[in-house]
C-alpha positions in Angstrom: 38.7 36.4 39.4 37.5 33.6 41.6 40.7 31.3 43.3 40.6 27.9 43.4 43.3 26.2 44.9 43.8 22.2 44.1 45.3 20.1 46.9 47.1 16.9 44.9 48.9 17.5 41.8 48.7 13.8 40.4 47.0 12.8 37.7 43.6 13.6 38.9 44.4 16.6 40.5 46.2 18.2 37.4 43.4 17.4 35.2 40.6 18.7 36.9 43.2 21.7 37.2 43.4 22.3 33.7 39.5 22.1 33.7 39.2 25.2 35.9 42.4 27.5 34.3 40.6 26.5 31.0 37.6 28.1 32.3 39.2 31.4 33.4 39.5 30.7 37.2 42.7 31.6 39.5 43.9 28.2 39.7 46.9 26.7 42.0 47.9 23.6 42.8 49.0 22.4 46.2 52.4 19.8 44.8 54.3 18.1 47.6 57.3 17.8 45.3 59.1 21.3 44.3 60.5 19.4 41.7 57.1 18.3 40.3 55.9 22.3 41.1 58.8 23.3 39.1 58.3 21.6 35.9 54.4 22.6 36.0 55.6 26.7 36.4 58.3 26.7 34.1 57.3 23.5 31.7 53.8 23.8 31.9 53.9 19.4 32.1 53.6 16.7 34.7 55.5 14.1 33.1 55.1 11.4 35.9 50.9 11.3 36.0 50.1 13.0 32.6 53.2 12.3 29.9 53.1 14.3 26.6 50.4 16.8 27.9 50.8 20.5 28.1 49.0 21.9 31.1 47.4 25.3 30.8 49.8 28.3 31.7 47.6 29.6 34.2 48.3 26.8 36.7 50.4 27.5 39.2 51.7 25.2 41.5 53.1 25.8 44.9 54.5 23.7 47.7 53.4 25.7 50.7 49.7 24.7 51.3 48.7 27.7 52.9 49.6 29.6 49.4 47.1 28.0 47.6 44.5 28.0 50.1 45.1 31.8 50.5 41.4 33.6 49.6 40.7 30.7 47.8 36.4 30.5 47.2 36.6 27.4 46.2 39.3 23.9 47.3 39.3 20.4 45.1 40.4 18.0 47.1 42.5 15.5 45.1 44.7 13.3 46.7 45.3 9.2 47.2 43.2 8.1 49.7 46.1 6.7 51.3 47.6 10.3 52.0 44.5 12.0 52.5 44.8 11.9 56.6 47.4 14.7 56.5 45.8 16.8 53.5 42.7 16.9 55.8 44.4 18.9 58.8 45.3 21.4 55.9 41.4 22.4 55.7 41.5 23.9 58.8 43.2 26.9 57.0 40.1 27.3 54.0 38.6 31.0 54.2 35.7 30.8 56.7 32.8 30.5 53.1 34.9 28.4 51.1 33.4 25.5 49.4 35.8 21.9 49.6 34.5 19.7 46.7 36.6 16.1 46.9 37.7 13.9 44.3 38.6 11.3 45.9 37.2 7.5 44.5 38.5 5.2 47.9 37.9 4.9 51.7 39.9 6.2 54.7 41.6 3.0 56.3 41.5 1.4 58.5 38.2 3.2 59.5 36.5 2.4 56.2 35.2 5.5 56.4 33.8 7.9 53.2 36.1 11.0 52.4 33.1 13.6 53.5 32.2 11.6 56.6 36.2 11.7 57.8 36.2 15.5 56.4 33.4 16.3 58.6 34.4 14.5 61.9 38.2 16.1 61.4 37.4 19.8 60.2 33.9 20.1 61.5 34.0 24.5 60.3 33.5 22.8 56.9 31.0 20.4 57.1 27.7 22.6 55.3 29.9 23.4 52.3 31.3 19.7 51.0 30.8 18.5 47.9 31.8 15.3 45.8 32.6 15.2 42.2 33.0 11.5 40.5 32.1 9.5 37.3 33.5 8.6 34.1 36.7 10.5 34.0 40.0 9.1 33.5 42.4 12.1 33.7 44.3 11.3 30.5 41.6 12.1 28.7 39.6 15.3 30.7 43.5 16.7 30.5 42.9 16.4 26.6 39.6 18.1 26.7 38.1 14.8 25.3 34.3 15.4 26.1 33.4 14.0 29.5 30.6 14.1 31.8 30.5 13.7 35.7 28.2 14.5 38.9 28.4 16.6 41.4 26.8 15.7 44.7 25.9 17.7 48.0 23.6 18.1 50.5 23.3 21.9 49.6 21.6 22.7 46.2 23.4 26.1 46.1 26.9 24.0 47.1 26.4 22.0 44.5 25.4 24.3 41.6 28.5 26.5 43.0 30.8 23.6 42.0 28.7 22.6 38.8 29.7 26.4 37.5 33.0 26.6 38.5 33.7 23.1 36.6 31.1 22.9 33.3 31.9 24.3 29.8 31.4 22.6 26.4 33.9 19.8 27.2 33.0 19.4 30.5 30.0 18.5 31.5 28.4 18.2 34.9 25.2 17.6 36.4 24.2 17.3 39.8 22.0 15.8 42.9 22.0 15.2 46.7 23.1 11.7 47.0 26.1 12.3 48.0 26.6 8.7 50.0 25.7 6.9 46.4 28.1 9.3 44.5 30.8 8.2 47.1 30.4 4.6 46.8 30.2 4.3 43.2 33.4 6.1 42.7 35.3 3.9 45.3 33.1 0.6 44.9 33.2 0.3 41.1 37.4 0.4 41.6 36.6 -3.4 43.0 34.9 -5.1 40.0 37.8 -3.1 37.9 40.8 -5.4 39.6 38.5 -8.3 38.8 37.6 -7.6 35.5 41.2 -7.1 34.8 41.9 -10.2 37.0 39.1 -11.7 33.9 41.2 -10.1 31.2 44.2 -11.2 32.6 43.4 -15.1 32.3 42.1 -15.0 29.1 38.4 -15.9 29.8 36.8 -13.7 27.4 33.9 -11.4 27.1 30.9 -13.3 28.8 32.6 -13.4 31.6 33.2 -10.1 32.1 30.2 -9.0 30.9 28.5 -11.3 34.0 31.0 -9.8 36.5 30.8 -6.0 35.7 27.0 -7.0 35.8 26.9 -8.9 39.0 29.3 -6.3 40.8 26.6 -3.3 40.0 24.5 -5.6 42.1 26.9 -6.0 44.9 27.5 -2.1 44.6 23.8 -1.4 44.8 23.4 -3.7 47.6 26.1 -2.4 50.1 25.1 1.3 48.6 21.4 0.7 49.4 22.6 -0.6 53.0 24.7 2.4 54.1 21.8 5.1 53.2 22.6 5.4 49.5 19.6 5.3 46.7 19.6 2.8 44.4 18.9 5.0 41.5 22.2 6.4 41.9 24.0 3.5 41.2 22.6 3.2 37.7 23.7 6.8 36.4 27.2 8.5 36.2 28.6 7.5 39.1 27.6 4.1 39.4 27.4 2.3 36.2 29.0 5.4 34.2 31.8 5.1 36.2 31.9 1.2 36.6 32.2 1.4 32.5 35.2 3.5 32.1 37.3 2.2 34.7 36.6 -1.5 33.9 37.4 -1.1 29.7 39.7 1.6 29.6 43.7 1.1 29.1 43.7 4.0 31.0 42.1 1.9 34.5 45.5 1.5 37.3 42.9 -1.0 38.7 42.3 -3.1 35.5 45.8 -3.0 34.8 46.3 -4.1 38.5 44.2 -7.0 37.8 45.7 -8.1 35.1 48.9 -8.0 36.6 47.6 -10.6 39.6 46.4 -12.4 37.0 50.0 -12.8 35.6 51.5 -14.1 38.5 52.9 -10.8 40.0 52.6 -11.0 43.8 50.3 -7.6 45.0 53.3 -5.6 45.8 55.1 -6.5 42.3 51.9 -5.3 40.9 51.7 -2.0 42.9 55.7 -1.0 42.4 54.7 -1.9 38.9 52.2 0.3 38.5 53.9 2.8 40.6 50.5 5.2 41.3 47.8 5.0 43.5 45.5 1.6 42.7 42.4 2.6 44.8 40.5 -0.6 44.3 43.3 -2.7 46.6 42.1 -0.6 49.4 38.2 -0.3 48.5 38.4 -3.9 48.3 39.6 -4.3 51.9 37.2 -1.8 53.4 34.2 -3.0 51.6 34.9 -6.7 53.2 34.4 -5.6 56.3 31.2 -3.4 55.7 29.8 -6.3 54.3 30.6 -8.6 56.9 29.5 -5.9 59.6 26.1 -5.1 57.7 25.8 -8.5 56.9 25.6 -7.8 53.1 26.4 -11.0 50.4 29.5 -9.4 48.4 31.1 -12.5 47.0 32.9 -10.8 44.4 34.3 -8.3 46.4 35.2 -11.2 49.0 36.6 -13.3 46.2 38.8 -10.3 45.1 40.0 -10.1 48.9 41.2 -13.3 48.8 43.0 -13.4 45.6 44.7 -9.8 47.3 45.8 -11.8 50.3 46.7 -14.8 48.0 44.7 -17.0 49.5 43.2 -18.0 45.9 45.2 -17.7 42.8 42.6 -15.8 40.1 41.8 -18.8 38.7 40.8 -20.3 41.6 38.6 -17.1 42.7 36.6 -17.3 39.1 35.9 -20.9 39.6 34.7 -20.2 43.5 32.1 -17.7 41.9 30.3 -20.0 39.3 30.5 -22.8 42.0 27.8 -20.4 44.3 24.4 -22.0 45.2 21.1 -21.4 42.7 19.9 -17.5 43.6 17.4 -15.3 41.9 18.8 -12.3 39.6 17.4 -9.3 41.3 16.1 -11.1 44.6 19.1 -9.2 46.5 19.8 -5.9 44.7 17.2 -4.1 46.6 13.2 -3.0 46.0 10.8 -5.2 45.3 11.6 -8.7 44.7 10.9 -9.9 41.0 9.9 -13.1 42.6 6.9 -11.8 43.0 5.8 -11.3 39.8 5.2 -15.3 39.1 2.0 -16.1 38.5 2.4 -19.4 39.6 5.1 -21.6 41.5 
């Protein structure tokens, strides 16, 4: 039986656990927390990330990394981005043809860095078998075996088809391709126009209004995407707008809920005790700021949002500098060819 050991036993790291015990695999989870490695061995339940659902009983969770990474063929990486400088140095211990496939939706700060770009520079042995898995996934849901489908991106075909068959069965569903700078963005990127959409939601200003900004945020996505090396197309399937979906509806979304939080008046540290798990988006927001700024890419959104964060601008105050912006065309600055030049006349 093929190991897989899961580093991260939140919410995200659980689900996509019970993904892979469902499907027959040697699974076992990496938990910080012996009492949280307890109750999954003996209760089969993660009551903090995943209340009232019973994980398979072929998890195992340990608290001694180099257990689960023991002859394991194949290592999800699933943890905060915040935290994810120490779990690195722990790859330095993955069996010499082991595949690390990350799950991570953020950036490594204050470097602003993507999660395979950091993997590669820090554990170098690793860097021709990465992978990235992302779309639209809340963990509340995969954990329930609600039908879901995500992507799996490498710059190895057979890396990629390796993690597309230790993850796919008739609930899960995964496809794959080699953009694997477009996968990572829209997984961290989309987390941005989530806090403002909830920020939206939180001020009452109904369903135009979010409708425009989940629109206008693809664009911004696309834009910075396109200017780091990413393609376009990628930003328009699972990762991107699938992705940017999910996390801006759902009552599952820690960054919609985030926004609506702001939006009530909580200060950003209110809102994150609040919410009490990782919000990737207040981080993403940060990091993509200063891409743009060094790239020189227009992201007033994301800027927007960075203001409200640093409460510079209350929300309301951030809407109103939006729809104050100077006369643009619509897909002049997403990238391609510019409609403009499809006028027939001036």
């Amino acid at each position: 039986m093929t190991k897989v050991a899961v580093l991260g036993a939140g919410s995200w790291g659980s689900a996509l656990a019970a993904v892979l015990a469902n499907n027959g695999l040697e699974t076992v989870v990496w938990a910080r927390n012996r009492q949280l490695a307890d109750e999954i061995n003996s209760r089969h339940v993660n009551e903090r990330y995943l209340p009232g659902v019973t994980l398979p009983a072929g998890i195992q969770a340990v608290t001694r990394v180099e257990e689960a990474l023991c002859k394991a063929k194949l290592v999800v990486v699933a943890l905060p981005s915040a935290a994810l400088a120490d779990g690195v140095e722990t790859l330095r211990g993955v069996a010499d043809e082991a595949v690390v496939v990350h799950a991570v939706k953020g950036f490594v700060r204050p470097q602003n860095v993507r999660i395979t770009s950091y993997i590669r520079e820090r554990v170098p042995t690793v860097a021709d078998r990465l992978a990235v898995i992302s779309g639209p996934s809340h963990a509340e849901e995969v954990v329930r075996q609600l039908p879901t489908t995500v992507v799996v991106a490498s710059e190895s075909r057979v890396i990629a088809e390796f993690v597309q068959d230790a993850f796919m069965n008739d609930r899960f569903r995964v496809y794959t391709q080699a953009d694997v700078i477009g996968v990572e963005l829209g997984g961290a990127l989309k987390n941005i126009i989530a806090l403002g959409v909830g920020l939206v939601d939180g001020l009452a200003l109904g369903d135009n209004t979010k409708a425009a900004l989940m629109t206008r945020g693809l664009a911004e996505m696309t834009r910075l995407g396109v200017a780091l090396g990413a393609s376009p197309l990628t930003f328009s399937g699972l990762a991107g707008v699938g992705d940017l979906i999910v996390t801006c509806t759902s009552e599952h979304s820690r960054n919609h809920r985030a926004g609506c939080l702001l939006a009530q008046g909580l200060s950003l540290d209110a809102t994150l005790q609040r919410i009490g798990m990782a919000v990737e988006g207040v981080g993403a927001t940060f990091a993509a700021s200063e891409l743009a700024r060094t790239h020189g890419i227009e992201m007033p959104i994301t800027r927007a949002i960075e203001k409200v964060l640093l409460g510079e601008l209350s929300p309301a105050d951030g809407v109103g500098l939006l729809m104050r912006r100077g006369k643009n065309h619509e897909m002049e600055d997403i990238g391609g060819q510019p409609l403009t030049a499809l006028w027939v006349r001036p």
